[in-house]
N, C-alpha and C positions, 0 to 999 in steps of 0.2 A: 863769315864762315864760308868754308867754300863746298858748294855744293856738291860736287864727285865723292867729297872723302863722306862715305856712308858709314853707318853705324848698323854693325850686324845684331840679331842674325838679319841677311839679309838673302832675296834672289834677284839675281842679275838678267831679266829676259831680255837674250840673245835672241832676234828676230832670224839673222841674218844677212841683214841691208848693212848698204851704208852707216846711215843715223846709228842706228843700235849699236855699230862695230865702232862709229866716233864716239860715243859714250862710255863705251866698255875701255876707249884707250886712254879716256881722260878720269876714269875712276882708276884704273891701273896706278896712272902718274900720281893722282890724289894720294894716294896709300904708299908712296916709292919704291912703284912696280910689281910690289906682290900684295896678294889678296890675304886679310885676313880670314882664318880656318873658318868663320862662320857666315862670309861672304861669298855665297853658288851662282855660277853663269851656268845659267839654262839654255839648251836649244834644242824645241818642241819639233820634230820632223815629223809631217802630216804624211811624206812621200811624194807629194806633188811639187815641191820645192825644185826648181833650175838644179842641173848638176851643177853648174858653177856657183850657185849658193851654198851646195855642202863642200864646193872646194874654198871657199873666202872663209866659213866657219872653221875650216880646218887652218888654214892658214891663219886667223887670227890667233889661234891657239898656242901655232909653232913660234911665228914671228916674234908674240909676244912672253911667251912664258906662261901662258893664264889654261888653269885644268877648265876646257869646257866641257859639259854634261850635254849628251844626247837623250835625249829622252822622246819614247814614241811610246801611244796605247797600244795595249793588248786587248782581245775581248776569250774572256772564257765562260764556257758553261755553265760553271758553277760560280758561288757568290766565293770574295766579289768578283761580277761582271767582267768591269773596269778596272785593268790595271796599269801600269808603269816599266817600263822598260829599258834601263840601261842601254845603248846600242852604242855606235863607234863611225867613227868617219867608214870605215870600209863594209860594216854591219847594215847601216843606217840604208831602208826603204826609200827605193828612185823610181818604182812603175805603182806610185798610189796606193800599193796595198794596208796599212791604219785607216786610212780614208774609206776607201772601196769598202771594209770589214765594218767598219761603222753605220756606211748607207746602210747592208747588207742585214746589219742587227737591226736597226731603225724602223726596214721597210719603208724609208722614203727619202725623199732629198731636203739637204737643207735649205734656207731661203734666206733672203733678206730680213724677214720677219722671224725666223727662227732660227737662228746661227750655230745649229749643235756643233756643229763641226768645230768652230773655235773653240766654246765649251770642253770637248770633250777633247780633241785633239790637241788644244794648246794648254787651256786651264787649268784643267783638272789634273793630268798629268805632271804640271811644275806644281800644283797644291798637293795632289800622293808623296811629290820627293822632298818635300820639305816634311810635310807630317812623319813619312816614314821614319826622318832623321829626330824625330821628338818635339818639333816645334811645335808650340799653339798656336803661336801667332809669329809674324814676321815684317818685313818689310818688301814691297815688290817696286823693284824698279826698273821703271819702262820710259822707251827710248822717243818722249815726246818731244818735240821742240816749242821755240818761243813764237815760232808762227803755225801753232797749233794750239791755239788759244781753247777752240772749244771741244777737242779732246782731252786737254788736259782739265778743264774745266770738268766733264764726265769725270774721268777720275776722281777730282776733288769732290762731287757729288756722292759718287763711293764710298768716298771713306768718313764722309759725314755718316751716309744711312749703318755705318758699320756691320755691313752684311755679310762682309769677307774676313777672315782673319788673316789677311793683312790689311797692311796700309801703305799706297803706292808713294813712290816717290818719281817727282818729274826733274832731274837735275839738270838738264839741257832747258827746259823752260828757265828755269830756277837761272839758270846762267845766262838766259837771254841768248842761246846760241841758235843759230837760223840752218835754214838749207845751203846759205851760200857759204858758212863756216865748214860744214859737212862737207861741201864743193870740195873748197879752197883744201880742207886737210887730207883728201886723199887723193887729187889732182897733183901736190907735192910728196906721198907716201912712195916706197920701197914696193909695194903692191895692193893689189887693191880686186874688190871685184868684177870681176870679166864679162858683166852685161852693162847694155849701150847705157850712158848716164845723158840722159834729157833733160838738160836745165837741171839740175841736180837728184830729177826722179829714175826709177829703174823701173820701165814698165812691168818688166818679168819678173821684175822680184819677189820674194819668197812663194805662195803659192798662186802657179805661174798665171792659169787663166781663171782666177778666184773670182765666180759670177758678182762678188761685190766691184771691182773694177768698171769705170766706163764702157759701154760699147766700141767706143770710136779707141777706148785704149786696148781693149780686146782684138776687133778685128785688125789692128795694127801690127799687134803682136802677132795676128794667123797670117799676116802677110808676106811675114819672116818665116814663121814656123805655124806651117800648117795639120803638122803633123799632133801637134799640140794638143790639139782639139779631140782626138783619140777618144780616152780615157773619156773625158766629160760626156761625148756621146753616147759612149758606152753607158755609162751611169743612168741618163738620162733613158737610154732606150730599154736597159734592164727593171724600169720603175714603172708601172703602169697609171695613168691617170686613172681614175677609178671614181668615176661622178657616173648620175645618169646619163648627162648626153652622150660621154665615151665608151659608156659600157658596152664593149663586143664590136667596138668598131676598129677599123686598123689606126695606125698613127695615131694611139690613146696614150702616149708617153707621157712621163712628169716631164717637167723643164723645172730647172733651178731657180726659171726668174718669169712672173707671169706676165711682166709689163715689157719684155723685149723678147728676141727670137729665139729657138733652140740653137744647140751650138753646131749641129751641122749646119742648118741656114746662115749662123753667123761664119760659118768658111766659107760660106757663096758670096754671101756680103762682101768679104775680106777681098775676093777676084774681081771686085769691079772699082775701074779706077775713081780714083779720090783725089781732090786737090790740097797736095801736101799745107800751103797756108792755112793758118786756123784748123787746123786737123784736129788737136785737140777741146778747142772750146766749146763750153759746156757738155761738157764728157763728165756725166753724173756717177762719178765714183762715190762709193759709201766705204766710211770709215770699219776698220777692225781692229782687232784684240793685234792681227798679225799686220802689224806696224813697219813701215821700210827702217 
């Protein structure tokens, strides 16, 4: 059988990247080129996403013929809270605002340890557009590969414990397709996304300096675009640490990550030279929901 051709209902998470955009072009061809009506490509915008990620989502839409769904939270007053948002290539949040509005409800930052921000800005959002549509349950398929052996394996964990209603499918595992098939199909494509491709990763891809990322792939990225770092300062300096030892002291700020620097010190870091070999190794990035 072949793994692209899905059986709805189902949702398609659109990350953004690469992988998720080679997957979405080989479930297209599965089905000869058009989606059945109960088949939805999602794309969750946090607002923190590259501009040239919401120009590749946009582009794979037109290129291909395929209706993609934007979808961002909203937060209100009243219940519910958390809601769902239709928005549009030209609609669609680029200066953080779902994210910033999230910390903001929270009163805190999210961590390694507590990922609300995936949660609520990726998950929960594509779980509203599906219910909204009447589904109970569904199919979610997400843009893993066959050398991602132990995220797909989480998934597979998922859906044993049946705690979601759905149940994920991995079709690029499933097909045994790698990073360098991902390479190879959009190295020979009509267009493609417009950030650097390193061995077949996009350091800035989707959201851009997501404290899950490596250090060494962080500061790399401020070495480019220092400007970057903005927004997460902000974040970070608007959050108060709030323990005994900082109470009432100056520089009592949260940081995103306890075991590395704030992100203005990671723009100090970023200005002092680095020797480009082995640049990246052992650059402890941690997995997410928001997948290249």
């Amino acid at each position: 059988m072949n793994p692209y051709k899905i059986e709805g209902p189902a949702l398609i998470s659109f990350s953004g990247g690469r992988t998720s955009g080679y997957m979405l072009y080989q479930i297209l061809q599965a089905h000869g080129g058009e989606l059945p009506p109960d088949l939805y490509v999602t794309f969750a915008n946090t607002g923190k996403e590259m501009p040239e990620t919401l120009d590749f989502v946009r582009d794979c839409g037109e290129h291909w013929g395929v209706k993609i769904h934007w979808l961002e939270m909203r937060i209100f007053d009243e219940r519910p809270i958390y809601r769902t948002e239709e928005v549009t290539y030209e609609t669609a949040a680029r200066n953080g605002e779902p994210f910033a509005a999230l910390i903001d409800r929270k009163k805190m930052l999210p961590n390694p340890m507590m990922r609300f921000c995936t949660t609520e800005l990726k998950i929960m959002p594509m779980k509203r557009f599906m219910k909204e549509r009447g589904y109970k349950d569904w199919y979610n398929v997400v843009g893993l590969r066959y050398d991602e052996p132990r995220r797909v394996g989480k998934q597979k964990r998922a859906n044993e414990s049946g705690a979601n209603p759905w149940e994920s499918l991995t079709p690029l595992y499933d097909a045994k397709a790698t990073l360098i098939d991902v390479f190879k199909f959009w190295e020979t494509s009509n267009f493609d996304l417009n950030l650097p491709n390193h061995g077949g990763k996009t350091l800035a891809g989707n959201c851009d300096l997501c404290f899950l990322k490596g250090m060494k792939t962080t500061t790399s990225i401020l070495k480019e675009r220092p400007d970057l770092a903005n927004w997460w300062i902000e974040q970070e300096h608007k959050i108060p640490k709030l323990t005994q030892e900082t109470l009432g002291k100056e520089n009592n700020m949260a940081t995103f990550r306890k075991d590395r620097p704030s992100y203005i010190e990671l723009v100090d870091i970023s200005k002092q030279p680095e020797p480009m070999d082995d640049m990246f190794a052992d650059d402890s990035a941690m997995s997410c929901f928001c997948h290249d």
